[in-house]
Backbone as JSON, one array per atom type, in Angstrom:
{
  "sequence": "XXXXXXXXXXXXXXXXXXXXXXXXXXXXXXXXXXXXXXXXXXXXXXXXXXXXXXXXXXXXXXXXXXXXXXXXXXXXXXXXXXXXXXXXXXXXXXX",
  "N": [[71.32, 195.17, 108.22], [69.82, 193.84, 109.95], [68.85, 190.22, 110.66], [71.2, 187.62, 109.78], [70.42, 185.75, 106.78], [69.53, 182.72, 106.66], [69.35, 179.61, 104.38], [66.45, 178.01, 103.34], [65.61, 174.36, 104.6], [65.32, 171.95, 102.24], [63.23, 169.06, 101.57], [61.74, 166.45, 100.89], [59.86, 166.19, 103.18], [59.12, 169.06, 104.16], [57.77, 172.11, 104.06], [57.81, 173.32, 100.63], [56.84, 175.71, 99.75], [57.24, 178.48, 101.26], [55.73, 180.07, 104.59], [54.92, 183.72, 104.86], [55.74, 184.92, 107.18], [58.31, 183.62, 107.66], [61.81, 183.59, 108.27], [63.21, 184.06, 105.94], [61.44, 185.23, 104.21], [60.92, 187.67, 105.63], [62.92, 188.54, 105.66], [64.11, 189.32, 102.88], [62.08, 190.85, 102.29], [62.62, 192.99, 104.02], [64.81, 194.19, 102.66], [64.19, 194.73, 100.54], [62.53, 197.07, 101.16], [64.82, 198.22, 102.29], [65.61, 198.73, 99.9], [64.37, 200.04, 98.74], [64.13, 202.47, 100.25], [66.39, 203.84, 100.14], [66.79, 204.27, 97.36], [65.05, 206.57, 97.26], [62.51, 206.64, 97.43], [58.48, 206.62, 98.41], [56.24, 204.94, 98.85], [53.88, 205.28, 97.71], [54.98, 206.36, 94.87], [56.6, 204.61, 94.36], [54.7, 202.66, 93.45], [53.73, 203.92, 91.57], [55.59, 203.85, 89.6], [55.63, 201.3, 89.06], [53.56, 200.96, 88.06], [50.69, 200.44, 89.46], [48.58, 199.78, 91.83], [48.91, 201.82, 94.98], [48.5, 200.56, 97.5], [49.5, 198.06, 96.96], [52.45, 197.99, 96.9], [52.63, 198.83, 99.83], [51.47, 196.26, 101.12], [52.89, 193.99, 99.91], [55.69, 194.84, 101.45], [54.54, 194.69, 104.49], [54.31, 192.63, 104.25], [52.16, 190.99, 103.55], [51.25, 190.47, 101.02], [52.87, 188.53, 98.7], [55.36, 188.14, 96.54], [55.71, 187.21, 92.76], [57.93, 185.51, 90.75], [58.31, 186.85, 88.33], [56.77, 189.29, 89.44], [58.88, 190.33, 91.08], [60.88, 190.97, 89.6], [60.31, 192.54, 88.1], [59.75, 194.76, 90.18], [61.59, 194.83, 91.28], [63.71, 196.56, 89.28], [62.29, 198.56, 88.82], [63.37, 199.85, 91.18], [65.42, 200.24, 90.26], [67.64, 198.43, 90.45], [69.48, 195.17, 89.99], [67.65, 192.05, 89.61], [69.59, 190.32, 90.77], [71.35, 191.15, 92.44], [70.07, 190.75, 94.49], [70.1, 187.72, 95.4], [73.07, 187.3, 94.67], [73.72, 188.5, 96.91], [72.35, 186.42, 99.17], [73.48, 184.21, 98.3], [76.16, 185.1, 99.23], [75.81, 184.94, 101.96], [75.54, 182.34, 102.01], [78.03, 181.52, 102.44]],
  "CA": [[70.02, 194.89, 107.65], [68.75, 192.66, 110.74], [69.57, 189.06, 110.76], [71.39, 186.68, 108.72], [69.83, 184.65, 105.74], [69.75, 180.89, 106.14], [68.45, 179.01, 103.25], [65.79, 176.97, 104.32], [66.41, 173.12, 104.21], [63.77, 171.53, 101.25], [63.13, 167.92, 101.28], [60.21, 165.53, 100.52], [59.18, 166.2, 104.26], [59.17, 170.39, 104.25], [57.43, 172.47, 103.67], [58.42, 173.79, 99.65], [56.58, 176.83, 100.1], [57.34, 178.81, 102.56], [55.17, 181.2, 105.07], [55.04, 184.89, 104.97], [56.15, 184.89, 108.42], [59.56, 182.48, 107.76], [62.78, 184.53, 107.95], [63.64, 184.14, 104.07], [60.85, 185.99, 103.43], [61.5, 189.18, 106.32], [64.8, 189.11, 105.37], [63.49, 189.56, 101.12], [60.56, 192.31, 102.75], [63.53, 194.27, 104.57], [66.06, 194.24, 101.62], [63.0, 195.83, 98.99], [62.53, 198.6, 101.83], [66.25, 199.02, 102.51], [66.61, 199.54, 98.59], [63.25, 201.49, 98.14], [64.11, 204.11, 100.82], [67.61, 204.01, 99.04], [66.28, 205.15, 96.35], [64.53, 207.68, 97.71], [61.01, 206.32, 96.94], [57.95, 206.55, 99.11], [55.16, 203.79, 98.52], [53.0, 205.98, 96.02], [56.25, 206.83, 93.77], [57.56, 203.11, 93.76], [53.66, 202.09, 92.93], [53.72, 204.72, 90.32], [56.71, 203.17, 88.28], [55.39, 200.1, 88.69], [51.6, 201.08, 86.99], [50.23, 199.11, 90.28], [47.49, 200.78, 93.38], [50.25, 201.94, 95.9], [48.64, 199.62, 98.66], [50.41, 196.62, 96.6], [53.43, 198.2, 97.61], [52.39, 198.45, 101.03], [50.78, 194.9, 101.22], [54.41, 193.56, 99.88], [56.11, 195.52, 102.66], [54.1, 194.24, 105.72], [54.19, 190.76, 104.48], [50.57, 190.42, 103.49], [51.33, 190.07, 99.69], [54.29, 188.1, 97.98], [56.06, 188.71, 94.66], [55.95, 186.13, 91.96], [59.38, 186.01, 90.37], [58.03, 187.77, 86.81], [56.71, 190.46, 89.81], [59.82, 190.59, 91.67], [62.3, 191.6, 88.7], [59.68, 194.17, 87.97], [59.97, 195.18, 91.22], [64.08, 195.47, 91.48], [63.94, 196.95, 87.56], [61.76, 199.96, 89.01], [64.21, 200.41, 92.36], [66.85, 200.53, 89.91], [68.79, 197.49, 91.19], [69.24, 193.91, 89.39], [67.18, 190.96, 90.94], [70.62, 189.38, 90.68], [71.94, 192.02, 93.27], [69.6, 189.98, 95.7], [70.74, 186.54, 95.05], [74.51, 187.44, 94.88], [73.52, 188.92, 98.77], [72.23, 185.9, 99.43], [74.7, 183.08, 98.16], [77.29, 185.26, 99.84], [75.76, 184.4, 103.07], [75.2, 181.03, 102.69], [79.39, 180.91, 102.3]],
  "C": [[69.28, 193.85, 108.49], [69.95, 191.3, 110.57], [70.1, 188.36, 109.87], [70.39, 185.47, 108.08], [70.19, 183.27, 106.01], [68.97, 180.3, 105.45], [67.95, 177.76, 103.82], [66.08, 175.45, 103.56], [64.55, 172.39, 103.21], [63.67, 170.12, 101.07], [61.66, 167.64, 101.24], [59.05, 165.41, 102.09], [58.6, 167.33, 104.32], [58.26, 170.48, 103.36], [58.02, 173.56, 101.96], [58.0, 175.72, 100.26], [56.33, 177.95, 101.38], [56.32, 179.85, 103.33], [55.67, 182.42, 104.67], [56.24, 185.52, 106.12], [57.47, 184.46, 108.35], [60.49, 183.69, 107.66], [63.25, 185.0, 106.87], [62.91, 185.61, 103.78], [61.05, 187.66, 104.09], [62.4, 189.29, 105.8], [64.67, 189.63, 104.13], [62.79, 190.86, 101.66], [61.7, 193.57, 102.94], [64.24, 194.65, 103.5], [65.28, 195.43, 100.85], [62.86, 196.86, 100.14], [63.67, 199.31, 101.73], [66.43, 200.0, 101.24], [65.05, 200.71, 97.77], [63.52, 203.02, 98.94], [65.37, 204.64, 100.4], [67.66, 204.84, 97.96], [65.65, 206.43, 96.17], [62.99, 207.83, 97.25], [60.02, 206.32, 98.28], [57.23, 205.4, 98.16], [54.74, 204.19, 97.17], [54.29, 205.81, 94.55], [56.53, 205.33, 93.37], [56.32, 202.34, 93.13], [53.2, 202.55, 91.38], [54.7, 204.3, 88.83], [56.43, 201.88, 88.39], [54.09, 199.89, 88.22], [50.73, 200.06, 88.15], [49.93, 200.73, 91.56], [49.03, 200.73, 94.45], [49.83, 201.1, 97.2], [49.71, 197.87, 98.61], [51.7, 196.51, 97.44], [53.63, 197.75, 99.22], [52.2, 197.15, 101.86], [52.2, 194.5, 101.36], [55.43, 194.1, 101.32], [55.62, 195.05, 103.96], [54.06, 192.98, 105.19], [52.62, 189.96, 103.65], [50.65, 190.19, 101.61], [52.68, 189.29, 99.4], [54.21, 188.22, 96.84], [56.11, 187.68, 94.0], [57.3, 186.59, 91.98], [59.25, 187.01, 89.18], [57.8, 189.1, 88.19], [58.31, 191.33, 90.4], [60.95, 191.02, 90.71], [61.77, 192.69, 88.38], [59.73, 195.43, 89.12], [61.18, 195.93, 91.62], [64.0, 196.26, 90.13], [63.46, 198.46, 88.05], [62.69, 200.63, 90.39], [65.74, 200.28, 91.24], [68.04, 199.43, 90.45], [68.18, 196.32, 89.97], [68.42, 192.76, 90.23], [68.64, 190.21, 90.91], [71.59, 189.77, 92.15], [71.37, 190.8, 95.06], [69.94, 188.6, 95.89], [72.02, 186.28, 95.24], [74.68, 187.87, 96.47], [73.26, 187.64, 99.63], [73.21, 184.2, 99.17], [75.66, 183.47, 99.27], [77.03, 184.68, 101.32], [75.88, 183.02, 102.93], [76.78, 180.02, 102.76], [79.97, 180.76, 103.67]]
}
């Protein structure tokens, strides 16, 4: 799936919120493709179970939108996966 996850470092200097651009977030972008084409979803279809214009999809996918967290479980809930699935992917790396 590309490169390894490193959890970015957060102090009173950093930036909390991170760019679009930062690896966290490619690495999050690639995962929701990996598990949308998984699924066997095109854009329209995965926009369709989520009651949302299929460019959202798209947007999310190139980077140009981000997911709240309320969007992002809606998100994994309609690919049929847990948001927990992503989290448990990501701890494991940071072992």
């Amino acid at each position: 799936m590309g490169a390894a996850y490193h959890a970015p470092k957060i102090g009173a200097m950093n930036k909390f919120r991170l760019s679009i651009y930062e690896p966290e977030q490619v690495f999050l972008r690639n995962w929701l493709i990996e598990k949308r084409k998984n699924a066997l979803l095109t854009q329209r279809q995965l926009a369709k179970k989520l009651r949302v214009v299929h460019s959202l999809v798209g947007k999310v996918e190139k980077g140009e939108r981000r997911l709240d967290v309320i969007e992002f479980r809606a998100y994994c809930y309609a690919l049929d996966i847990k948001p927990s699935d992503f989290f448990n992917l990501v701890d494991s790396m940071d072992d």
